[in-house]
VEXDREN-2710 file (C-alpha; in Angstrom, 1 decimal):
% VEXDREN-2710
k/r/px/py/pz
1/UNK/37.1/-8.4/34.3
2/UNK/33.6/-8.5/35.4
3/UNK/32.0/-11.5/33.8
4/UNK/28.8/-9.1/33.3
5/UNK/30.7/-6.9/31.1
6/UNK/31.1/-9.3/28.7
7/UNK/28.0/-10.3/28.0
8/UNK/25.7/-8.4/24.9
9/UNK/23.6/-6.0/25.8
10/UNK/20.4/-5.1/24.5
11/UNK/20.7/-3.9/21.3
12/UNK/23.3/-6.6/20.3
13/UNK/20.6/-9.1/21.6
14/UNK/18.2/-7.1/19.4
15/UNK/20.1/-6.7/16.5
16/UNK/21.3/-10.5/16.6
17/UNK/17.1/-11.5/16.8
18/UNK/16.8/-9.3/13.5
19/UNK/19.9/-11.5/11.6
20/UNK/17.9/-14.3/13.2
21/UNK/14.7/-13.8/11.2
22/UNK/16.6/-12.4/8.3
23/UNK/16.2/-8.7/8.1
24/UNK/18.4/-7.1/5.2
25/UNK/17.1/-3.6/5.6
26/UNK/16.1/-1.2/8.2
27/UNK/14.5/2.2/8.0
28/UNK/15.1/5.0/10.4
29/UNK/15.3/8.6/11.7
30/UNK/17.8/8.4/14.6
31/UNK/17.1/9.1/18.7
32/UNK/19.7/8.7/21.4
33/UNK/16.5/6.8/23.2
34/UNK/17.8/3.8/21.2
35/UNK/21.3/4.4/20.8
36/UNK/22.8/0.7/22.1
37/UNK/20.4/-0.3/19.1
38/UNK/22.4/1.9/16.6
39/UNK/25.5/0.6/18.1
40/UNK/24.7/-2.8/17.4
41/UNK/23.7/-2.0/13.8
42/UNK/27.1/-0.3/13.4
43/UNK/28.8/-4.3/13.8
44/UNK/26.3/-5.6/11.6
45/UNK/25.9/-3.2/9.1
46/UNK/27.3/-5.6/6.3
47/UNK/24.1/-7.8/7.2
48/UNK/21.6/-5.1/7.7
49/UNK/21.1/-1.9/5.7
50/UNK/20.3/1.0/7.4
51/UNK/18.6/3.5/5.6
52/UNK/18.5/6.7/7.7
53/UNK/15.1/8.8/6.6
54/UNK/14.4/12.8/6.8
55/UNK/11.3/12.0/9.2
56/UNK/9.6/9.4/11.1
57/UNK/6.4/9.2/8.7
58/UNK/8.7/9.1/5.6
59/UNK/10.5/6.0/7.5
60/UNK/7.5/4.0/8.3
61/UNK/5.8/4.2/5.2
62/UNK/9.0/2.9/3.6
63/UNK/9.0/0.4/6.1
64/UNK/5.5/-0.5/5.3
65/UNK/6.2/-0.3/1.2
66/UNK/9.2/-2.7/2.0
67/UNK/6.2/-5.0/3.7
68/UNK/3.7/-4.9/0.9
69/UNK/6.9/-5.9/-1.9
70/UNK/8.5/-8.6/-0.2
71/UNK/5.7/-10.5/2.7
72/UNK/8.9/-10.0/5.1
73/UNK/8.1/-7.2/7.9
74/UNK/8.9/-3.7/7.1
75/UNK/11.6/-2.9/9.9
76/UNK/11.6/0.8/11.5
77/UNK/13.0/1.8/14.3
78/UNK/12.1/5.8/15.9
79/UNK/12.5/7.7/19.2
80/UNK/10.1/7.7/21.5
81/UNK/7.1/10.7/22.0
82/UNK/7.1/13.0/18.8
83/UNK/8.9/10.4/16.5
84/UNK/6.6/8.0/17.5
85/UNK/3.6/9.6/16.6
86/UNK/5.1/11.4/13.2
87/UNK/5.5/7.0/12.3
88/UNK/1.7/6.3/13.5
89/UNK/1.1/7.2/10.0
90/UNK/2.9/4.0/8.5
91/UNK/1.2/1.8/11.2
92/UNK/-1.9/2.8/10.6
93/UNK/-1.3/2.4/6.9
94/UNK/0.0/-0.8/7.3
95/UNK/-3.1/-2.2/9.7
96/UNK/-5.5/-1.2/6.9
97/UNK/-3.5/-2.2/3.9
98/UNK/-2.9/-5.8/5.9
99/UNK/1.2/-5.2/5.2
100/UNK/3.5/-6.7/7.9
101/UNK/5.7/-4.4/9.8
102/UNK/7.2/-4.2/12.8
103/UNK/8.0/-0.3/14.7
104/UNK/10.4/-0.3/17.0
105/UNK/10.2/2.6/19.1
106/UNK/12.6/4.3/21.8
107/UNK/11.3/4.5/25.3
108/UNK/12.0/6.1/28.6
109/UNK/14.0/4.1/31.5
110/UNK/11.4/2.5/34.2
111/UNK/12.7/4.5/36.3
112/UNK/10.8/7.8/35.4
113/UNK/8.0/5.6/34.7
114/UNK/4.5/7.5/34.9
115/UNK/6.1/10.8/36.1
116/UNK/5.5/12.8/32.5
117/UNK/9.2/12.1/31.7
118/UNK/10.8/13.8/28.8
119/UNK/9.0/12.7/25.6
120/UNK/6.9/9.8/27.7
121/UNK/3.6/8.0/25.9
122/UNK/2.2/4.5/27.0
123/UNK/2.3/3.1/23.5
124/UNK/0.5/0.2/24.3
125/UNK/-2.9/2.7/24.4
126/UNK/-1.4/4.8/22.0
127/UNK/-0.7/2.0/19.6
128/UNK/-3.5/-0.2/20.9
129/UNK/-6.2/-0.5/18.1
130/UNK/-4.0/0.7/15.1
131/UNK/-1.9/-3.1/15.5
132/UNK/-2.4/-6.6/15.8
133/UNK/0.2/-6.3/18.6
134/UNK/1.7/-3.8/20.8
135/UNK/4.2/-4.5/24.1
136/UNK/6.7/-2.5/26.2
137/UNK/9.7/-5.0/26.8
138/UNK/11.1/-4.7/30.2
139/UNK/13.1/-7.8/30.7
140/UNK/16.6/-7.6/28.4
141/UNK/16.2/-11.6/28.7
142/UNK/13.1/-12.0/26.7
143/UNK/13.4/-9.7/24.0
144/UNK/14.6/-13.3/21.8
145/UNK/11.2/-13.9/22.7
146/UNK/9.5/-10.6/22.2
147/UNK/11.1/-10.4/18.7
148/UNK/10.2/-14.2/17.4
149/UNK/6.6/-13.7/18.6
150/UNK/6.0/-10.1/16.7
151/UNK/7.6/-11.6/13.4
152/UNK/4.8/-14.4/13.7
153/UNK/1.7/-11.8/14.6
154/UNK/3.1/-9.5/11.8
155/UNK/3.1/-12.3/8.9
156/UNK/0.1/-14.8/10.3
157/UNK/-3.4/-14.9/9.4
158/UNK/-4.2/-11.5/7.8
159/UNK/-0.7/-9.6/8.0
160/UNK/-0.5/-6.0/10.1
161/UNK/1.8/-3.7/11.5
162/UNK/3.4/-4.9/15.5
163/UNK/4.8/-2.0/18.0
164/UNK/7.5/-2.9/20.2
165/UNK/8.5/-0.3/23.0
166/UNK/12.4/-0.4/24.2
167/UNK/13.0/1.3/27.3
168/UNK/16.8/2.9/27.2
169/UNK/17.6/0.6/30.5
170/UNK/16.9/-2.6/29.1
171/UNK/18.8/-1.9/26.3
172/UNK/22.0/-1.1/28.2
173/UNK/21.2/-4.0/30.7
174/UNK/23.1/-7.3/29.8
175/UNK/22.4/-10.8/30.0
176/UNK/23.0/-14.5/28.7
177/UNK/20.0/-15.8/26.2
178/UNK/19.2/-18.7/24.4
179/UNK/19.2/-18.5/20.7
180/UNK/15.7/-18.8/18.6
181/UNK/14.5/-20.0/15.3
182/UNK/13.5/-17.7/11.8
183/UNK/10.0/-17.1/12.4
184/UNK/7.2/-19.3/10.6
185/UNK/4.3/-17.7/8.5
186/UNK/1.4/-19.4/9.8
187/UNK/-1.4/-19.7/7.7
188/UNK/-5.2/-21.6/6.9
189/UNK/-5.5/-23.7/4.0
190/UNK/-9.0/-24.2/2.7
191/UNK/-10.5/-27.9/3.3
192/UNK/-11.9/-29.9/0.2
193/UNK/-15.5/-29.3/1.1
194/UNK/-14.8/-25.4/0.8
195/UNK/-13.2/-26.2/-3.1
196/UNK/-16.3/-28.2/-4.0
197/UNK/-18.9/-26.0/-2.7
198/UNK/-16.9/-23.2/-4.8
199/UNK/-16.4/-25.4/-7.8
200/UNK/-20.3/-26.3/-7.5
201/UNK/-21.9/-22.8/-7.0
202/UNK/-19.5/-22.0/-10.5
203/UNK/-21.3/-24.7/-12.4
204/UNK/-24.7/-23.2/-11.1
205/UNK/-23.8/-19.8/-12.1
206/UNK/-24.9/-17.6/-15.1
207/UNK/-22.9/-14.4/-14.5
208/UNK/-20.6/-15.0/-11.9
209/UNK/-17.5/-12.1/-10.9
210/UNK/-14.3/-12.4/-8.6
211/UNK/-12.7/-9.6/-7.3
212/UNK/-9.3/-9.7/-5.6
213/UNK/-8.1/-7.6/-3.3
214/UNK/-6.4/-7.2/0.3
215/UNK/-2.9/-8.5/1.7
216/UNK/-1.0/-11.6/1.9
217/UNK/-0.3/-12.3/-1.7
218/UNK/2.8/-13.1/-3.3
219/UNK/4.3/-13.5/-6.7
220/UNK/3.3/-17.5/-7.0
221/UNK/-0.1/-16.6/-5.4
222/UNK/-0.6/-14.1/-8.4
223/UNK/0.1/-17.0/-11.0
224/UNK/-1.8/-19.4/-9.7
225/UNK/-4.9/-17.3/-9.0
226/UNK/-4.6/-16.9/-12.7
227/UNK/-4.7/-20.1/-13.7
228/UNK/-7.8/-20.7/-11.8
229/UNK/-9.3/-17.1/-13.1
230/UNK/-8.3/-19.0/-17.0
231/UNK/-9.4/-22.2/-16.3
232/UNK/-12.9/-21.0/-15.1
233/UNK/-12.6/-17.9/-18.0
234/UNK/-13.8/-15.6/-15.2
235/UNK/-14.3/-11.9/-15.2
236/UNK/-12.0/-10.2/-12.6
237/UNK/-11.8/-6.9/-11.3
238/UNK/-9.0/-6.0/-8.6
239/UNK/-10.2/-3.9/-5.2
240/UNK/-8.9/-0.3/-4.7
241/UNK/-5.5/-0.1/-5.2
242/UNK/-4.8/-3.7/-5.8
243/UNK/-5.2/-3.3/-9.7
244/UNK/-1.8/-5.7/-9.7
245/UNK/-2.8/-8.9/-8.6
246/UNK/-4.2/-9.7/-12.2
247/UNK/-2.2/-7.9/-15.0
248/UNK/-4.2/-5.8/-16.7
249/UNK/-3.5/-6.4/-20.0
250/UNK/-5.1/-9.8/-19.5
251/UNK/-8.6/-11.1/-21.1
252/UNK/-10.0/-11.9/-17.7
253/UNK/-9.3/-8.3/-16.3
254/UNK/-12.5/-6.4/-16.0
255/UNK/-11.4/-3.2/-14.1
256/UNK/-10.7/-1.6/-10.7
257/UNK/-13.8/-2.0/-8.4
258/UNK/-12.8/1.2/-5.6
259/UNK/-13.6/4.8/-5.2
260/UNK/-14.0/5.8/-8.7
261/UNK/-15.2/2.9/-10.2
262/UNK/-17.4/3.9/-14.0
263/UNK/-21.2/3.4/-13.7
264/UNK/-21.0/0.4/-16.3
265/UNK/-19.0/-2.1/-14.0
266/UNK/-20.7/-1.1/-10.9
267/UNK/-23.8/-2.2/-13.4
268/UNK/-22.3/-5.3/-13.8
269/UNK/-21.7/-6.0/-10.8
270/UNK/-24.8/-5.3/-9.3
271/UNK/-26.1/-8.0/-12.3
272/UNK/-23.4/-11.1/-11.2
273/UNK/-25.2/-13.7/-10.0
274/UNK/-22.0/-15.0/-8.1
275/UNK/-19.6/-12.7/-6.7
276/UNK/-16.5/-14.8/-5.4
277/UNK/-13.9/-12.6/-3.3
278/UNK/-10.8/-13.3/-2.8
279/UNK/-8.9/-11.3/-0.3
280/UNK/-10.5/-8.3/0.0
281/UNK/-12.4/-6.9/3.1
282/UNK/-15.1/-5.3/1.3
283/UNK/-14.3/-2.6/2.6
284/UNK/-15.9/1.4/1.9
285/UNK/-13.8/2.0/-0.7
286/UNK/-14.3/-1.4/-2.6
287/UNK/-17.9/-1.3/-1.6
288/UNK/-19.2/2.2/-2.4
289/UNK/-19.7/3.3/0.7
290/UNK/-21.4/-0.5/1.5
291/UNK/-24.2/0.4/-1.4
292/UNK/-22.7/-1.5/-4.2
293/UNK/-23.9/-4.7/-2.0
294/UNK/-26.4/-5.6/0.1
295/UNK/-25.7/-5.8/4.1
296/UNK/-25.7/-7.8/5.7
297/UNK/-26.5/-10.5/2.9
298/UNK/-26.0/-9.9/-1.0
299/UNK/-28.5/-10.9/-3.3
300/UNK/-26.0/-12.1/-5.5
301/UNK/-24.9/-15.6/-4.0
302/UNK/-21.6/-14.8/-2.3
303/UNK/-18.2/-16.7/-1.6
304/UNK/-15.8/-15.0/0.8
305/UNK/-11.9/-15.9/0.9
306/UNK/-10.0/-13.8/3.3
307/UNK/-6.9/-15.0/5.7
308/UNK/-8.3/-13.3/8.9
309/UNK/-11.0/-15.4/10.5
310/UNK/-11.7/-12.1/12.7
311/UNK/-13.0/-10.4/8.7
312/UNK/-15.1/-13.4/7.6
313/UNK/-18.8/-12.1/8.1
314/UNK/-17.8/-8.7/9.9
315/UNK/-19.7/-6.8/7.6
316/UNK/-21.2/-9.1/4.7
317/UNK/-22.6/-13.0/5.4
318/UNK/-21.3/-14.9/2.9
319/UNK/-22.8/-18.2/1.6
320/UNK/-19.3/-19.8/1.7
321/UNK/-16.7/-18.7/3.8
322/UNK/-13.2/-19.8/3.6
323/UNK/-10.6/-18.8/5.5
324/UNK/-7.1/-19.4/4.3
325/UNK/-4.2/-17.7/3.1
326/UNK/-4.5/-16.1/-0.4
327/UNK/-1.2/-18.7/-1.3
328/UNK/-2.7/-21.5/-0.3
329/UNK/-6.0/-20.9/-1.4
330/UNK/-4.8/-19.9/-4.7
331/UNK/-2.6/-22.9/-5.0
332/UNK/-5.4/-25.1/-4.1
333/UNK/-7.4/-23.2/-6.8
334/UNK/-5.5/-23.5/-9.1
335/UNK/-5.0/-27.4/-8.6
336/UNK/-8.5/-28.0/-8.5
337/UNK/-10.4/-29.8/-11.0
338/UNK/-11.4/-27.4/-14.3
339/UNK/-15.2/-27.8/-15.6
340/UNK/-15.9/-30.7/-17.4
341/UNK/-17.2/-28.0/-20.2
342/UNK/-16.7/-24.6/-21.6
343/UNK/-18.2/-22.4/-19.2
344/UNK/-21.6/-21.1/-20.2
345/UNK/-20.5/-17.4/-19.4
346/UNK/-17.6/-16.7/-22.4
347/UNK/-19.7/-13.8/-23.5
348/UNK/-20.4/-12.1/-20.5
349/UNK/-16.6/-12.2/-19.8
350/UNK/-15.4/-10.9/-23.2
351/UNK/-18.3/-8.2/-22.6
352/UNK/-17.4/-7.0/-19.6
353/UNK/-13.2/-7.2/-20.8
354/UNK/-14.2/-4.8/-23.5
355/UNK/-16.2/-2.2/-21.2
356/UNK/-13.0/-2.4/-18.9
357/UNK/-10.9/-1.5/-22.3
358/UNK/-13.0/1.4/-23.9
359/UNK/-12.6/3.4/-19.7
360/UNK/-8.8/3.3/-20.7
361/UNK/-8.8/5.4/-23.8
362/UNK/-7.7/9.2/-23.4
363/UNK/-10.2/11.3/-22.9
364/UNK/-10.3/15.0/-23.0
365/UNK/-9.6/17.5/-20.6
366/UNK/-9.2/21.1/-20.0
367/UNK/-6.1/22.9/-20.4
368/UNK/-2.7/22.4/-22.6
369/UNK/-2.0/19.4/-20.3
370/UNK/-4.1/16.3/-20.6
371/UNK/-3.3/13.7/-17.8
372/UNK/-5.3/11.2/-19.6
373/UNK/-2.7/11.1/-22.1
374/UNK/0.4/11.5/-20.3
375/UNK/-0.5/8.5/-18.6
376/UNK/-2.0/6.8/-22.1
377/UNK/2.3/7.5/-23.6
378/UNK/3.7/5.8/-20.1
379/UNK/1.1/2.9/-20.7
380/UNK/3.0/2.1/-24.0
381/UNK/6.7/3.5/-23.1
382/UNK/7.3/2.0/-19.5
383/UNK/8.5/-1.6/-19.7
384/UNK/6.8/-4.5/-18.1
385/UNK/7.9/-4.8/-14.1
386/UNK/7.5/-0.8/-13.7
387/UNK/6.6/-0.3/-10.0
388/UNK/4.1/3.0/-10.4
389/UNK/3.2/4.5/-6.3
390/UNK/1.4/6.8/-5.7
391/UNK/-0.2/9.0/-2.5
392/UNK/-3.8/10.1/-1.9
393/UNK/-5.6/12.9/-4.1
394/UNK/-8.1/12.9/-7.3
395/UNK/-4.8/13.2/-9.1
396/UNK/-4.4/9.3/-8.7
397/UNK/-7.1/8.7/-10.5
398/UNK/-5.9/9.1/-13.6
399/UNK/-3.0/6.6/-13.2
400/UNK/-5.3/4.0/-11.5
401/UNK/-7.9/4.8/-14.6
402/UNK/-5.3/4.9/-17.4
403/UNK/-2.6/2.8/-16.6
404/UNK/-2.3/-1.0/-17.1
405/UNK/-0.4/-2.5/-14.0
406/UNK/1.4/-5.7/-15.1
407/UNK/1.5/-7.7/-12.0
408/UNK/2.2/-8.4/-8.9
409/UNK/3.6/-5.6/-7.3
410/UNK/3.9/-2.9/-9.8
411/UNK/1.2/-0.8/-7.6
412/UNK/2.0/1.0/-4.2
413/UNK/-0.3/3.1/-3.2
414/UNK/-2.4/3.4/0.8
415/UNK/-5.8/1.8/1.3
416/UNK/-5.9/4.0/4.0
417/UNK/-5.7/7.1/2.2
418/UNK/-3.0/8.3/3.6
419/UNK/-1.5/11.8/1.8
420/UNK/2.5/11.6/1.7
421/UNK/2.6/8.0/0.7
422/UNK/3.9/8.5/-3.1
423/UNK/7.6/9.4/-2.2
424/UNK/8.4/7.4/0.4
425/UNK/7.7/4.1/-1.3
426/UNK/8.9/4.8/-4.5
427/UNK/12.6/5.4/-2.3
428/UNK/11.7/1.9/-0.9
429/UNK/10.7/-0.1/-4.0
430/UNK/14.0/1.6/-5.3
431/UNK/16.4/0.4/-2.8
432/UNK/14.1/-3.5/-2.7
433/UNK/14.1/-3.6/-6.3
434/UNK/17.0/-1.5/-8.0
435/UNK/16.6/-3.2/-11.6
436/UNK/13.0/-2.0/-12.1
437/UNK/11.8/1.3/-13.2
438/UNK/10.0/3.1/-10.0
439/UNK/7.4/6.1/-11.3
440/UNK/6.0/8.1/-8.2
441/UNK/2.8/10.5/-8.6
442/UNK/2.0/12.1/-6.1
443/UNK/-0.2/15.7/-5.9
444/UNK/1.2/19.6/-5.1
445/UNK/-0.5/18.9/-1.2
446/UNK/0.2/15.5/-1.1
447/UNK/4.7/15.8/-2.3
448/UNK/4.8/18.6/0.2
449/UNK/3.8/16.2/3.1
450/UNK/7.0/14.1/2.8
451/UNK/8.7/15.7/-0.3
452/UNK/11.7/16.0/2.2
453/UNK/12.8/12.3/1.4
454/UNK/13.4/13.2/-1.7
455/UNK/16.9/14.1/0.3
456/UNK/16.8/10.5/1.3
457/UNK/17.1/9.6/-2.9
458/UNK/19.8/11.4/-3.6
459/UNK/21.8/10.6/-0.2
460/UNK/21.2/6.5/-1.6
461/UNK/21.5/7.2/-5.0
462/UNK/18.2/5.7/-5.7
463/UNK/17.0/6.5/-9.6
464/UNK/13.3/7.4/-9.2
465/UNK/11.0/9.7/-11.4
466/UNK/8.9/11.8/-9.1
467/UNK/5.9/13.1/-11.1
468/UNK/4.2/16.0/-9.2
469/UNK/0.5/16.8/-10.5
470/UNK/0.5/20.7/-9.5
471/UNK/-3.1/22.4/-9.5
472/UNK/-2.6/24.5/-6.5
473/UNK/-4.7/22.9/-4.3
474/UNK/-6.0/20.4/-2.3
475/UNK/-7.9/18.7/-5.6
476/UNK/-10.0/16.2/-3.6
477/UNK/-11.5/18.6/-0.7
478/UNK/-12.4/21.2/-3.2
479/UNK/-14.0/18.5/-5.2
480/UNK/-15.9/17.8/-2.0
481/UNK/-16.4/21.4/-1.3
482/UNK/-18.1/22.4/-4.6
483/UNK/-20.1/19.4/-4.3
484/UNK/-21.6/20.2/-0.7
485/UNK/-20.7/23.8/-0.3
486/UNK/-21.0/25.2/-3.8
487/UNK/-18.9/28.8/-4.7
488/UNK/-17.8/28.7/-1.4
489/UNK/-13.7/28.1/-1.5
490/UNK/-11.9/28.1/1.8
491/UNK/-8.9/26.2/3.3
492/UNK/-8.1/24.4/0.2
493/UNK/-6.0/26.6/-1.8
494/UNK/-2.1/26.3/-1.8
495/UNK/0.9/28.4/-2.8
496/UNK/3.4/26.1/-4.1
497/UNK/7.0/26.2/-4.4
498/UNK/8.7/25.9/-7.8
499/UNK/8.9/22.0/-7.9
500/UNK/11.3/21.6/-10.1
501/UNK/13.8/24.1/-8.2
502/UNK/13.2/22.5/-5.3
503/UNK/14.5/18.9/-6.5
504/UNK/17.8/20.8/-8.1
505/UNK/18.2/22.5/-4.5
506/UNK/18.3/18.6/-3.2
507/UNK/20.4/17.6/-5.9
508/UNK/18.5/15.8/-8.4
509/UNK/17.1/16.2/-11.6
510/UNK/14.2/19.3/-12.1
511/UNK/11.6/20.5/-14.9
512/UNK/8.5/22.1/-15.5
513/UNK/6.0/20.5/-18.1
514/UNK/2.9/22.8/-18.5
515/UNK/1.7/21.4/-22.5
516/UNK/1.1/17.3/-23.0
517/UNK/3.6/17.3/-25.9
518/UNK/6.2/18.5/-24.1
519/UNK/6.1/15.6/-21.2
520/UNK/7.8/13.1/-23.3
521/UNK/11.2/14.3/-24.7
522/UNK/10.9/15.8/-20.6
523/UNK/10.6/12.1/-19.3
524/UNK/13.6/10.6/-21.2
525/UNK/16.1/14.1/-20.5
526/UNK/14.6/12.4/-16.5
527/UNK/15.9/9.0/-17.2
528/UNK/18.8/10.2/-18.8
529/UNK/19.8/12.5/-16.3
530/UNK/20.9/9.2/-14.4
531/UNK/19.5/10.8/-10.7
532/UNK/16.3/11.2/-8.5
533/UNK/14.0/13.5/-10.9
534/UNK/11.0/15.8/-10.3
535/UNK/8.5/16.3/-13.2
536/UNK/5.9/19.4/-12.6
537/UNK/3.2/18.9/-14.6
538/UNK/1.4/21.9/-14.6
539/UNK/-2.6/21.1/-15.1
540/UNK/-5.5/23.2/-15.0
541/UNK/-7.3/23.1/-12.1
542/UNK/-10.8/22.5/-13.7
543/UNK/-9.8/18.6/-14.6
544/UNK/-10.3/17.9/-10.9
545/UNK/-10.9/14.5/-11.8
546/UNK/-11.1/11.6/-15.1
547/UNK/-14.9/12.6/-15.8
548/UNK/-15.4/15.9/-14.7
549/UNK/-14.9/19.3/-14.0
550/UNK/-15.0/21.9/-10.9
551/UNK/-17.5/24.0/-12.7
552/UNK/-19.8/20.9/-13.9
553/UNK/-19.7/20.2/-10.3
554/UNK/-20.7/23.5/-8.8
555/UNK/-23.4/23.9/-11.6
556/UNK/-24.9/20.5/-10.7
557/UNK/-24.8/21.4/-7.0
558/UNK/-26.3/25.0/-7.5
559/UNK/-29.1/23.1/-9.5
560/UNK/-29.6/20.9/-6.9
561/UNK/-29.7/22.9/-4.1
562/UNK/-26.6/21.6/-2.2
END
């Protein structure tokens, strides 16, 4: 026997690198570009789980869901050309919500190399500014090393999505290699000086505010952020769609500062003397479009704490820049010495705790089905630990608005703003987390973009409550519209299927909800139902958003001239 023959070949040597760093689950839609990697995940499938999706974006948002829960890369593997680019979606995702993943796509043999071969795309331009890390491996002896050094990129300094290209001949080839180590997360821990100019600009301050936000957190992280937040009685807001670093239901919590943030705690914030970030970019969403501070310096005094040392004074010059990871700067934090003294600013925090609280009551609304109050009954009925995602649309705004989130974790929803997102992490929060209670709400537009893995539910047996928020359109871009172009609708209405036919067609659970009253006994018959369930809620299509109406906005914009 050929001694060659024997030897693993490229997708065994992949697959073992994978057991090496500890992958448990894998997300993908199948390619025969990759097949020697399938192969090898056939012999190892009591190690890894593969969970085979309906399409590539479905797979790498899962992939990058699976990132933001757990800190561990979000594993996905596509074909090359068309799959590829359907699973940009979830990189890009994952680059701007700071989630580690890894993408593992398919490639042409070097053989055909730059001769517009069948489904051929140089992912390293393709990919090139939507990773922290894209390569082609072309040696079957280094992909050991390929692998160990895109776990590190993926999980160091501020985490982000890694492409790896695997041509079909290096995968086939065979070869001898040397066995590596689990990869280490690599991180900056603040320096003493940095804790005592923070602990010093708090004793100086009158009306200081944190605000937490980006990647890199974790479960400990969370707790001992909030032992500093208590020790120092801060007031905290979260960033956009990060509400779940602090839980909500805490004294300290002040509100989401993001796109809809109320008038009252942008007032606030704009009064802080000391605003003290901790993990957020500052981004356009958290900033209001960079008005709600000044650039490139604040007026406020300002202390930045982000893990990417490439984010620190891109946009905003901080008085005190610290770059660390969010664990061990929280840990370091939280160890820190507490003031000597009750801090001068217990008012301003209880003040600012009960504006947050009066945003949160119900509030009314056009139509038989109030949103507000759906969301005010899953508020008191869904148990602490409920993991609520969501995609992109105005109809999120009433969950972020109305909802409490009780820790780390119990939010998924893009940064990026990327439609589809909803479905696909709920299926993966599911399969990470099978014990917790996983709420989805996603739009009419925004289910339709990867409503197909609700297939991918019922095929895992993975209980999640789909809520669809049908209004028969695209909510936000008509908001937009009216706003700009006023009484002039076009390209924004949808037809929609019957939603809850649909998820009986796939084999789950189905109903319509058109009156408030009626979405309760129609939530439990869901749970009960012991499958994958759809809710439509039916709303009128004048509550376009928590505070306002399609006609008050047209009428303003007629008035105004827009």
């Amino acid at each position: 026997m050929n001694q060659t023959s024997v030897l693993p070949h490229g997708g065994q040597i992949l697959v073992e690198a994978l057991k090496t760093h500890g992958v448990e689950l894998a997300f993908c839609v199948p390619g025969e570009s990759y097949l020697a990697v399938l192969d090898a995940l056939y012999d190892a499938r009591e190690q890894i789980r593969l969970v085979v999706c309906r399409q590539e974006g479905g797979a790498s948002f899962m992939a990058e869901a699976y990132g933001k829960l757990t800190g561990k890369p979000g594993i996905c593997f596509v074909t090359r050309g068309p799959g590829a680019t359907n699973a940009s979606i979830g990189v890009h995702t994952a680059f701007q919500d700071s989630s580690p993943m890894i993408l593992f796509v398919g490639q042409i043999g070097g053989d055909v190399v730059e001769r517009e071969a069948f489904q051929e795309v140089d992912y390293r331009r393709m990919f090139g500014q939507l990773t922290k890390w894209v390569a082609q491996i072309d040696r079957v002896e280094r992909i050991p090393e390929y692998l160990s050094h895109a776990f590190h990129v993926a999980v160091s300094g501020r985490p982000g999505p890694v492409v790896l290209a695997l041509p079909e001949d290096v995968l086939a080839a065979r070869a001898e290699v040397a066995p590596t180590r689990p990869y280490v997360r690599l991180k900056a821990h603040p320096g003493q000086r940095d804790l005592s100019d923070l602990t010093t600009r708090l004793r100086q301050a009158r009306h200081p505010l944190v605000i937490l936000g980006g990647g890199d957190w974790n479960a400990q992280a969370c707790d001992d952020i909030r032992r500093f937040i208590e020790a120092w009685n801060l007031p905290t807001a979260c960033s956009f769609r990060r509400q779940d670093l602090l839980d909500n239901r805490h004294a300290n919590y002040i509100g989401e500062i993001g796109i809809a943030t109320g008038a009252e705690l942008k007032k606030r914030v704009r009064e802080s003397d000391l605003v003290v970030a901790i993990g957020p970019r500052l981004g356009e969403m958290t900033s209001s479009g960079y008005t709600l501070f000044d650039v490139p310096r604040l007026r406020q005094s300002f202390v930045h704490v982000h893990p990417g040392v490439e984010e620190v004074g891109r946009v905003y010059q901080a008085d005190l820049m610290i770059n660390a990871g969010m664990a061990e700067f929280a840990a370091a934090a939280a160890a820190a010495a507490p003031p000597s003294a009750q801090p001068t600013w217990g008012q301003w925090t209880s003040v600012l705790h009960a504006e947050y609280l009066a945003t949160i009551a119900a509030v009314k609304s056009p139509g038989p089905l109030n949103m507000s109050e759906v969301v005010t009954w899953l508020r008191g009925r869904l148990p602490a630990g409920s993991i609520i995602t969501n995609g992109a649309g105005n109809f999120s705004g009433w969950v972020q608005r109305f909802y409490q989130y009780t820790g780390f974790r119990t939010q998924l929803g893009p940064t990026n703003g990327a439609m589809g997102y909803g479905v696909p992490a709920a299926v993966a929060a599911k399969l990470v987390h099978p014990d917790r209670v996983v709420v989805c709400f996603s739009g009419d537009g925004d289910f339709m973009m990867t409503g197909q893995e609700l297939a991918t539910a019922v095929q895992y047996r993975v209980q999640v409550l789909f809520v669809v928020v049908n209004n028969g359109m695209y909510g936000t871009i008509r908001m937009h519209q009216e706003r700009d172009f006023p009484a002039r609708v076009y390209g924004t209405a949808l037809q929609n299927p019957d939603f809850s036919l649909l998820a009986r067609a796939y084999g789950a659970f189905g109903e319509v909800v058109e009156r408030t009253d009626d979405f309760a006994p129609a939530f439990e018959r869901a749970i009960e139902s012991g499958k994958p369930a759809v809710l439509e809620l039916r709303i009128d299509p004048e509550a376009i958003t928590t505070r306002t109406t399609l006609s008050s906005i047209r009428a303003q914009a007629l008035r105004t001239g827009g």
